[in-house]
GUZARO-306337 format. One record per residue (C-alpha): residue number from 1; x, y, z. Coordinates in steps of 0.05 Angstrom, whole numbers, always signed. Example, Ala and Ser with C-alpha at 12.3 -4.5 7.8 and 13.67 -1.06 7.14 Angstrom:
! GUZARO-306337
SITE seq     px     py     pz
SITE   1   +246    -90   +156
SITE   2   +273    -21   +143
//
This chain:
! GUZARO-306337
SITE seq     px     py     pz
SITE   1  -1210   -640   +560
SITE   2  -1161   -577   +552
SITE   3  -1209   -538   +523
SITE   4  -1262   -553   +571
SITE   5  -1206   -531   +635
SITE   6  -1191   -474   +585
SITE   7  -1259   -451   +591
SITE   8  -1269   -465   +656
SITE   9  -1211   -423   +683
SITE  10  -1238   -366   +641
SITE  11  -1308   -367   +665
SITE  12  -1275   -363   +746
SITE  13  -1229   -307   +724
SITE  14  -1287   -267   +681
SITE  15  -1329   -277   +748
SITE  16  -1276   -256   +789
SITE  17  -1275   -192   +756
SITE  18  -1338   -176   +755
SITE  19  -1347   -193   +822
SITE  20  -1303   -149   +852
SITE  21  -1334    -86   +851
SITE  22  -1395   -120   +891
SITE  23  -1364   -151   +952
SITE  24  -1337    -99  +1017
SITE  25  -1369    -39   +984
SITE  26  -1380    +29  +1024
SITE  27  -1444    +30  +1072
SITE  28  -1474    +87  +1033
SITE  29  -1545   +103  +1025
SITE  30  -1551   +158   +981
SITE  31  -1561   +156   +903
SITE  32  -1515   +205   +874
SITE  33  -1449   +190   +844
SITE  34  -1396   +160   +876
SITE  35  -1340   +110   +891
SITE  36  -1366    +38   +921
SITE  37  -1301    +27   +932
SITE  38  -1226    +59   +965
SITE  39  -1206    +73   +893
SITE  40  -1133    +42   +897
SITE  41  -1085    +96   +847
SITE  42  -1035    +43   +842
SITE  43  -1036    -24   +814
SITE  44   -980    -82   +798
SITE  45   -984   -148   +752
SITE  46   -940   -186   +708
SITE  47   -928   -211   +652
SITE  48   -961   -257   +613
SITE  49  -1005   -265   +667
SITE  50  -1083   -242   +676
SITE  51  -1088   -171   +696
SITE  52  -1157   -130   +723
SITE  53  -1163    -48   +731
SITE  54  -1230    -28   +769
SITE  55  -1264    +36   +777
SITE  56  -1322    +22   +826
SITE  57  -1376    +64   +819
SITE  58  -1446    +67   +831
SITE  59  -1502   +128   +808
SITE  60  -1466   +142   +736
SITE  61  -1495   +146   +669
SITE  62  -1436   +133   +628
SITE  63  -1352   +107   +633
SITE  64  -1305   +120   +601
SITE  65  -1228    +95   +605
SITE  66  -1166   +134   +571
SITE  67  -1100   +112   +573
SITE  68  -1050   +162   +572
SITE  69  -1091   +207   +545
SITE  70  -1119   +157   +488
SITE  71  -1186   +146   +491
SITE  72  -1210    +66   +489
SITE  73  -1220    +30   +445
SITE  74  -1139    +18   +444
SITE  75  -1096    -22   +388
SITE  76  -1049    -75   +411
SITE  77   -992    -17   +411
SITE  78  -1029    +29   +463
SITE  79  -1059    -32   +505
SITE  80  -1080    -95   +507
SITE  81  -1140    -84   +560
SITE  82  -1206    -91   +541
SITE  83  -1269    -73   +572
SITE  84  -1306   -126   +609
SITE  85  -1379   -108   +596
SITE  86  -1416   -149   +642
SITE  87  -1384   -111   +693
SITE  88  -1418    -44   +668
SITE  89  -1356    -19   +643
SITE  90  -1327     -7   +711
SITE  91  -1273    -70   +696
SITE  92  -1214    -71   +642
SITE  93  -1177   -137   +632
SITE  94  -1118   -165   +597
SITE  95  -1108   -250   +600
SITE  96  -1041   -241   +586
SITE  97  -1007   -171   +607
SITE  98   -941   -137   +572
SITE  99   -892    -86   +597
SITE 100   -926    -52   +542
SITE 101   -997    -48   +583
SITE 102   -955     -6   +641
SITE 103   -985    +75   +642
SITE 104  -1038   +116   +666
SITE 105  -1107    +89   +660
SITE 106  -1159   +142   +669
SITE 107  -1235   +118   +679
SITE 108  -1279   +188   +670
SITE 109  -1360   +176   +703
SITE 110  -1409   +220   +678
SITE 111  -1483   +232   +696
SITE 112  -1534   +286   +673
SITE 113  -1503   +343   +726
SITE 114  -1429   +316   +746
SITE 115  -1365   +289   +717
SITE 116  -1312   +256   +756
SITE 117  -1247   +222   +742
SITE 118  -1203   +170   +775
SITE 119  -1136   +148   +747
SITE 120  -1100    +79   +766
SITE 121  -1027    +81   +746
SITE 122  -1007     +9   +726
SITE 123   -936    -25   +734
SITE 124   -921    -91   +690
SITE 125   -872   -126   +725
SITE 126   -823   -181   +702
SITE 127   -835   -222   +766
SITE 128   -848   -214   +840
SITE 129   -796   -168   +881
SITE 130   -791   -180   +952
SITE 131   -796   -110   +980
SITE 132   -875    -97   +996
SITE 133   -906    -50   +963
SITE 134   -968     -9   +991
SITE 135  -1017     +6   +936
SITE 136  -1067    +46   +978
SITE 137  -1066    +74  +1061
SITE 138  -1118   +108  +1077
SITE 139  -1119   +183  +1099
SITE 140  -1122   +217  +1163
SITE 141  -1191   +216  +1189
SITE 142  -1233   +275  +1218
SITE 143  -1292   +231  +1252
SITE 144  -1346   +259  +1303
SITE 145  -1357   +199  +1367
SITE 146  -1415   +153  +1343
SITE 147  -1398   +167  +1269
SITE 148  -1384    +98  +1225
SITE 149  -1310    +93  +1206
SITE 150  -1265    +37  +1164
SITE 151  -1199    +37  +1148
SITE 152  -1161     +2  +1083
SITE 153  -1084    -19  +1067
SITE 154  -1067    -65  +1004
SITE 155   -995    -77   +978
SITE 156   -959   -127   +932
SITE 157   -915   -171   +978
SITE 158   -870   -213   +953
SITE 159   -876   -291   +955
SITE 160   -849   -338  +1012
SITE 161   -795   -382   +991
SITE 162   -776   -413  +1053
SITE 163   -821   -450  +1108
SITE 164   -808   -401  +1152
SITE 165   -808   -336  +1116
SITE 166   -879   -288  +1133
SITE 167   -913   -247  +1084
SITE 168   -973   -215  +1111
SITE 169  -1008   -146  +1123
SITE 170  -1044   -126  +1183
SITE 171  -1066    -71  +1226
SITE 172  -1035    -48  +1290
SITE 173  -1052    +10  +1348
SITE 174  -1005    +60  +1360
SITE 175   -998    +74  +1437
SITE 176   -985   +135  +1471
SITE 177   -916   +109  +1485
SITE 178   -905    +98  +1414
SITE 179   -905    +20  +1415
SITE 180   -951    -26  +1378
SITE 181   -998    -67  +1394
SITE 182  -1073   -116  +1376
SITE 183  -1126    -83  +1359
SITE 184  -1188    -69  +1409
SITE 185  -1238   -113  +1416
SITE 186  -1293    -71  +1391
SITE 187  -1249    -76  +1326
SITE 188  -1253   -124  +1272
SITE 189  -1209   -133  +1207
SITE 190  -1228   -162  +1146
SITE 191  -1163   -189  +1101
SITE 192  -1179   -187  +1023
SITE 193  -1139   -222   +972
SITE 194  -1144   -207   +899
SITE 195  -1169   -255   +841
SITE 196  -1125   -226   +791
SITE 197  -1056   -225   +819
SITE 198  -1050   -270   +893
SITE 199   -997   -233   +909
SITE 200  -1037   -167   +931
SITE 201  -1072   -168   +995
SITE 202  -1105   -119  +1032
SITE 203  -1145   -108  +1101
SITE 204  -1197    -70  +1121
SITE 205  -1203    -48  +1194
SITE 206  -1282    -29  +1205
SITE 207  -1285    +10  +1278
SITE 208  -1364     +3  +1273
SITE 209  -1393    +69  +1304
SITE 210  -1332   +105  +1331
SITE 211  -1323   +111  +1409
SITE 212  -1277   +153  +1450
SITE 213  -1217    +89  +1463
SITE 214  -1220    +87  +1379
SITE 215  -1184   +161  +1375
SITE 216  -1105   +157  +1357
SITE 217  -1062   +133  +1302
SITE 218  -1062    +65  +1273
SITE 219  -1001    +30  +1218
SITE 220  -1016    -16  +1171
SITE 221   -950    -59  +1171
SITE 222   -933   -108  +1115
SITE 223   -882   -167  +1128
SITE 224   -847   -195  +1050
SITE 225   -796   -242  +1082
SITE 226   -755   -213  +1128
SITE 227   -775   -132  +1099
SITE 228   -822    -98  +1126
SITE 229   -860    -31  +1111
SITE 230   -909    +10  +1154
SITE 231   -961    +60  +1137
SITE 232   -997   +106  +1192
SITE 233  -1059   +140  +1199
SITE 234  -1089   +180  +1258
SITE 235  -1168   +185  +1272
SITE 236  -1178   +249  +1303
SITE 237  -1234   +278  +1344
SITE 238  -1284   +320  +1305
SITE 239  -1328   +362  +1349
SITE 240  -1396   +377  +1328
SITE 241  -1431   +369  +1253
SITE 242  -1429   +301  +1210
SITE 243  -1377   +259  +1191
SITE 244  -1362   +264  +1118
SITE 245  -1335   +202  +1067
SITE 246  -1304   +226  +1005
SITE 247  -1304   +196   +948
SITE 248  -1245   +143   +978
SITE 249  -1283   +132  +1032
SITE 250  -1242   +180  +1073
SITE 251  -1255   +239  +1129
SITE 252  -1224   +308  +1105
SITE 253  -1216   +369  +1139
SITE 254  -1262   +421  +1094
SITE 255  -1202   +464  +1073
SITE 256  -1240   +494  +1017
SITE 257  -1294   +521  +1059
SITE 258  -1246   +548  +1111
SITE 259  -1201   +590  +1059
SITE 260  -1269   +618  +1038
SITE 261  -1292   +630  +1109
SITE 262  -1228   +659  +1126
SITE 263  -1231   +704  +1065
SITE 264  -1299   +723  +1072
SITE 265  -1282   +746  +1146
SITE 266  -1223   +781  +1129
SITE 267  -1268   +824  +1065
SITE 268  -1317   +839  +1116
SITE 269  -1264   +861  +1176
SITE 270  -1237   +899  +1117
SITE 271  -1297   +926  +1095
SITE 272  -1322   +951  +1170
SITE 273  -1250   +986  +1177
SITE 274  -1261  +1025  +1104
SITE 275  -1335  +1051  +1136
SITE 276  -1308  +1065  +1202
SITE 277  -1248  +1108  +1172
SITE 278  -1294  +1139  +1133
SITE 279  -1371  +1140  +1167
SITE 280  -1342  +1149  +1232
SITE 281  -1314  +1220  +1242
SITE 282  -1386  +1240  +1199
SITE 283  -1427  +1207  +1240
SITE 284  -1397  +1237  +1305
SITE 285  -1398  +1303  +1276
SITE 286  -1469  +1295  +1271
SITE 287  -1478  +1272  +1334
SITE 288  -1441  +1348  +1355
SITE 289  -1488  +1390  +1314
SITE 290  -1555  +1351  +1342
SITE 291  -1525  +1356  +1420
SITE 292  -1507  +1440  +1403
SITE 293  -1589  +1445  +1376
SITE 294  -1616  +1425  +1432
SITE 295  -1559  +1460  +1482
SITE 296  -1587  +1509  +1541
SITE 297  -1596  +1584  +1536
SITE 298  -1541  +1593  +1586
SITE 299  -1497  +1548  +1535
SITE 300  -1507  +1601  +1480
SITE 301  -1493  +1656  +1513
SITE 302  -1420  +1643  +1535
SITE 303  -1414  +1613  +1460
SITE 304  -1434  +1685  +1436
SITE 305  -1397  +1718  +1488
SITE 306  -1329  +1706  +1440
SITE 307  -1326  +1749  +1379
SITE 308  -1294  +1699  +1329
SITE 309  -1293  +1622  +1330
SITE 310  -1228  +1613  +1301
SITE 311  -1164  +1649  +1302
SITE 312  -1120  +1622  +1238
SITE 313  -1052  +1636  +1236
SITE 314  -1003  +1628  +1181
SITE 315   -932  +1653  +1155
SITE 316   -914  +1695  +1090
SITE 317   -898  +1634  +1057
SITE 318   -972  +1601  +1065
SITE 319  -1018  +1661  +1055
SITE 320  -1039  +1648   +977
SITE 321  -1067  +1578  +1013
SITE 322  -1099  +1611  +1067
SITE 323  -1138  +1662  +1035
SITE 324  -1151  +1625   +972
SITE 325  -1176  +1560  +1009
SITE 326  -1177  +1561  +1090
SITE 327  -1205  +1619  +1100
SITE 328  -1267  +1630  +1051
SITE 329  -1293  +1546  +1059
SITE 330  -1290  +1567  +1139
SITE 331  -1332  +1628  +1130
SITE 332  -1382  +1625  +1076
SITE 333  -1386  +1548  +1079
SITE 334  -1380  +1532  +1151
SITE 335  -1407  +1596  +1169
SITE 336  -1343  +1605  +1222
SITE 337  -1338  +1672  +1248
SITE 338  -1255  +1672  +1229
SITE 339  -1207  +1722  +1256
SITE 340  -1136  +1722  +1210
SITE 341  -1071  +1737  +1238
SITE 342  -1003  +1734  +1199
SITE 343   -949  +1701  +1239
SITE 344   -874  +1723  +1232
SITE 345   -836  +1668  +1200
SITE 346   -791  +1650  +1251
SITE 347   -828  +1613  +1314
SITE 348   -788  +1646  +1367
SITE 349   -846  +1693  +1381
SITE 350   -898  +1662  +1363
SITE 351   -928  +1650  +1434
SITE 352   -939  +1726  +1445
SITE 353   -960  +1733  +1370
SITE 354  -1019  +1692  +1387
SITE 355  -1035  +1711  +1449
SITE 356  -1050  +1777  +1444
SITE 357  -1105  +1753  +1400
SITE 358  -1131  +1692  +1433
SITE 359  -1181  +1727  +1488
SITE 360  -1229  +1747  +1427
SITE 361  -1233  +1672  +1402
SITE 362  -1258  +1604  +1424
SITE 363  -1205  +1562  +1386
SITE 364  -1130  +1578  +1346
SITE 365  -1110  +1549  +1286
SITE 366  -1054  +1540  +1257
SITE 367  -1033  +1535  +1182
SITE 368   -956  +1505  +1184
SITE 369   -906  +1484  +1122
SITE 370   -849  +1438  +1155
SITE 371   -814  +1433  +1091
SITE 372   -796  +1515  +1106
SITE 373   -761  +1494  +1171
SITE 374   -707  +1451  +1207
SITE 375   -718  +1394  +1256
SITE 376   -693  +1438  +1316
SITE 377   -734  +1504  +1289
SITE 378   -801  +1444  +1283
SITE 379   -783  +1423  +1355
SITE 380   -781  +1503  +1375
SITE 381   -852  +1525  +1345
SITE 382   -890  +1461  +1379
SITE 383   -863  +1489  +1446
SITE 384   -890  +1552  +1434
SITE 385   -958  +1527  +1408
SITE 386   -961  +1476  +1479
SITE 387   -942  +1534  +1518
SITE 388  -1016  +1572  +1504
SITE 389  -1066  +1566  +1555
SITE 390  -1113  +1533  +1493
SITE 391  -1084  +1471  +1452
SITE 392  -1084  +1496  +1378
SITE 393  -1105  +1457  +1326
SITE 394  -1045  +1448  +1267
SITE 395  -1046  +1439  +1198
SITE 396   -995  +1404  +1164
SITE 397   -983  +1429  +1093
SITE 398   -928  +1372  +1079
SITE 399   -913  +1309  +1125
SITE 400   -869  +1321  +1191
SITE 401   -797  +1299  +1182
SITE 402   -775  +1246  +1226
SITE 403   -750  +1274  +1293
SITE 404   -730  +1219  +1333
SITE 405   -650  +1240  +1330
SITE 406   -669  +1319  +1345
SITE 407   -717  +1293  +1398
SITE 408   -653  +1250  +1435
SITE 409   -619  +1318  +1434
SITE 410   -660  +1366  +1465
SITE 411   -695  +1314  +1512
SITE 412   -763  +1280  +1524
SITE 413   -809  +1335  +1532
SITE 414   -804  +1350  +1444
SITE 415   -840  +1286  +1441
SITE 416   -883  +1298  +1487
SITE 417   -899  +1358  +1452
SITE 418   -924  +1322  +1385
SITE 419   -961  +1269  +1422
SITE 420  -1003  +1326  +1455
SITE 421  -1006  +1362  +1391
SITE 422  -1078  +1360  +1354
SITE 423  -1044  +1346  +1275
SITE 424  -1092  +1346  +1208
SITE 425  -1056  +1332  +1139
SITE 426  -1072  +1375  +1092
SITE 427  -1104  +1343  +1026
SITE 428  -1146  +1386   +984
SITE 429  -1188  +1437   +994
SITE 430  -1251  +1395   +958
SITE 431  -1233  +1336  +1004
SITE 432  -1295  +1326  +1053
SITE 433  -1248  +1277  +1097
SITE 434  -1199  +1335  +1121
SITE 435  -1250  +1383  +1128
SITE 436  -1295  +1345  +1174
SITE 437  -1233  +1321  +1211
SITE 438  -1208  +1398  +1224
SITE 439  -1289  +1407  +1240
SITE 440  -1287  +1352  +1301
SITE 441  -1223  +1399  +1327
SITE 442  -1259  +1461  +1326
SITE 443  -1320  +1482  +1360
SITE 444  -1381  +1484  +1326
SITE 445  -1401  +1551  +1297
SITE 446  -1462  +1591  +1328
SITE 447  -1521  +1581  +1292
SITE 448  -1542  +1638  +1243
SITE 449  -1610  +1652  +1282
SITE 450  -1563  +1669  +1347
SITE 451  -1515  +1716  +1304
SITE 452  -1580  +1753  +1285
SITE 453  -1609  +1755  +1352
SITE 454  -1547  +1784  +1380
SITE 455  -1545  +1835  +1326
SITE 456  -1610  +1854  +1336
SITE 457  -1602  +1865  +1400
SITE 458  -1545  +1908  +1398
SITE 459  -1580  +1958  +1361
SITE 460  -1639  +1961  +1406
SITE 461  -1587  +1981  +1458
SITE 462  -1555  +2031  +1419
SITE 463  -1632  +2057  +1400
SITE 464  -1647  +2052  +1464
SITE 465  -1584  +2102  +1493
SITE 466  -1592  +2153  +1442
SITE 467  -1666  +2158  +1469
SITE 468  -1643  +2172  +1537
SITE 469  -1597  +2219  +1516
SITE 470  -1651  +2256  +1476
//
């Protein structure tokens, strides 16, 4: 007679287990790998008394459990689990559980393209405690209207000792106000109570298709006694595409794909500034020498009616640059027609330096070394360069030094002065950047057919007068 009860209460626990993974499963109706089940990552029993782990799975080739690292199957020092195998290997089992049994059980599911794992840590307790303990809450959800939703809670209460004493879980709405109340009507819970240990209950709370009134946050609160414990979670509107489950079941926000979005954009904003810095002043350069080809008659005859394109001007201390570099890339590159005029090196006279040459050229440039001078003597040659009737363009051999304290001394109007300035940093004189810069200052050169064609026909005058006078 005991052995036949003996072998009756093993059957109903051995069909308990295996029966767990097949009842409130996940509506799912694809075939690839994944959880059938909210995979709980925390699990209580005690001991000497019959203990189940489950890894729920469907769409796998192959399990495999680990316990701390060990791979199964265990000795009776690592574990005394054991695999349950009409269960597919998704159910371990003990009929008598040890403090010994407590640790990290891993279960690792494999197919021919994927591997996944999913570990359960396990606590063997001496007996039941009276503070609840939630095992699994749900996440936040992200859920699009009409989208199918559930909910799960499950903790270890403890047991009621007096009449009057409540131990339950359930689900409650959060309001606006912040108070709780019943669920709608539209809402229906489903309590679950495990096989293996009675003291673990759980609740799902299925919302169906999701409406607009099912937005907000919901707790799952757990009475042991007279202690209680709540756990909150908030369905939120998601506007537009699907509504994901993950592999718990639950809706995530797609972080991963909106760092690499956000990346991505911020390469490519990256990658239009680096063309523009450096396709840009090309490109409108271009666009100068195509407008100047097909420019009027009338056009090229006040171009030609200056001698020289550019008048550079430099100090003592600059010439070796100027006449090495500037001067020969403008001319026999460029094809500039470049007048040259040494400035003194102090800028107190440079205005009337400058201007007695400026009515033979279309532009002045100026070749400048601020390391050679003072803040007050920098402020003194920009107001002598704004004071000509044509803005000259500067170049900066070194960086300016800052003049915000000179500026609060001698007023306003210095920086005004730089503001109105037309500055380009010298870099090197095989550095296309700075040249087509200091091109987009200057006017474009005449081309090499009008030079000729006013040549020519300044000798036919001068062939023409000595005629006359013979």
């Amino acid at each position: 007679m005991w052995s036949s009860t003996f072998l009756l209460l093993t059957a109903a626990t051995y069909t308990a287990a295996a029966g767990y993974c097949s009842v409130n499963t996940l509506a799912t109706n694809t075939t690839w790998m994944q959880f059938t089940k909210e995979p709980v990552p925390l699990e209580y029993g005690f001991e000497d008394k019959f203990k189940s782990i489950y890894c729920c799975v469907k769409g796998y080739r192959s399990i495999q459990w680990f316990k701390d690292g060990v791979a199964y199957p265990w000795s009776a020092g690592v574990s005394s689990f054991i695999l349950y195998p009409e269960a597919a290997n998704q159910t371990l089992y003990s009929q008598r559980a040890a403090r010994a049994d407590s640790g990290n059980y891993t279960c690792r599911m494999s197919n021919e393209t994927h591997s996944e794992t999913h570990t359960v840590r396990l606590e063997i307790q001496e007996k039941p405690s009276d503070e609840p303990k939630t095992m699994f809450i749900s996440k936040d959800q992200w859920v699009e209207e009409g989208m199918d939703l559930r909910l799960y809670c499950e903790a270890l209460i403890g047991r009621s000792y007096l009449a009057d004493a409540r131990s339950d879980l359930r689900w409650m709405k959060v309001w606006p106000n912040g108070t709780e109340g019943d669920l709608l009507i539209t809402q229906t819970e489903i309590k679950t109570k495990r096989d293996d240990v009675e003291d673990i209950i759980g609740s799902y709370l299925d919302f169906g298709r999701v409406a607009a009134r099912d937005y907000g946050t919901y707790a799952c609160v757990v009475h042991s006694n007279d202690l209680v414990s709540r756990s909150y979670v908030t369905v939120h509107y998601k506007y537009g595409g699907t509504s994901m489950l993950d592999w718990s079941g639950d809706s995530d926000v797609p972080w991963k794909a909106l760092v690499l979005g956000t990346v991505a954009g911020a390469l490519f904003i990256a990658s239009l500034l680096m063309l523009h810095k450096r396709c840009t002043p090309r490109l409108l350069l271009a666009l100068r020498q195509a407008r100047a080809r097909t420019s009027t008659a009338a056009h090229r005859a006040r171009v030609l009616e200056k001698e020289f394109d550019v008048l550079v001007c430099w100090t003592p201390v600059d010439a070796e640059l100027v006449r090495g570099a500037l001067l020969p890339t403008l001319t026999l590159k460029y094809k500039y027609r470049v007048h040259a005029t040494q400035l003194s090196t102090q800028p107190d006279h440079w205005y009337t330096e400058i201007m007695s040459e400026t009515a033979r050229c279309r532009s002045v440039l100026v070749v400048m070394s601020p390391a050679q001078y003072t803040p007050q003597h920098l402020l003194v040659a920009f107001r002598q360069l704004a004071a000509l009737p044509q803005p000259p363009v500067v170049v900066l051999l070194q960086d300016l030094p800052n003049l915000k304290r000179e500026a609060k001394e001698v007023g306003e109007r210095a920086c005004s002065l730089l503001r109105r300035s037309r500055l380009v940093a010298w870099r090197h004189v095989h550095d296309r950047a700075f040249w087509t810069q200091l091109r987009l200052h200057l006017p474009l050169p005449p081309r090499a057919q009008q030079v000729k064609s006013e040549t020519t026909d300044n000798k036919n005058s001068r062939s023409g007068s000595l005629t006359a006078l013979v």
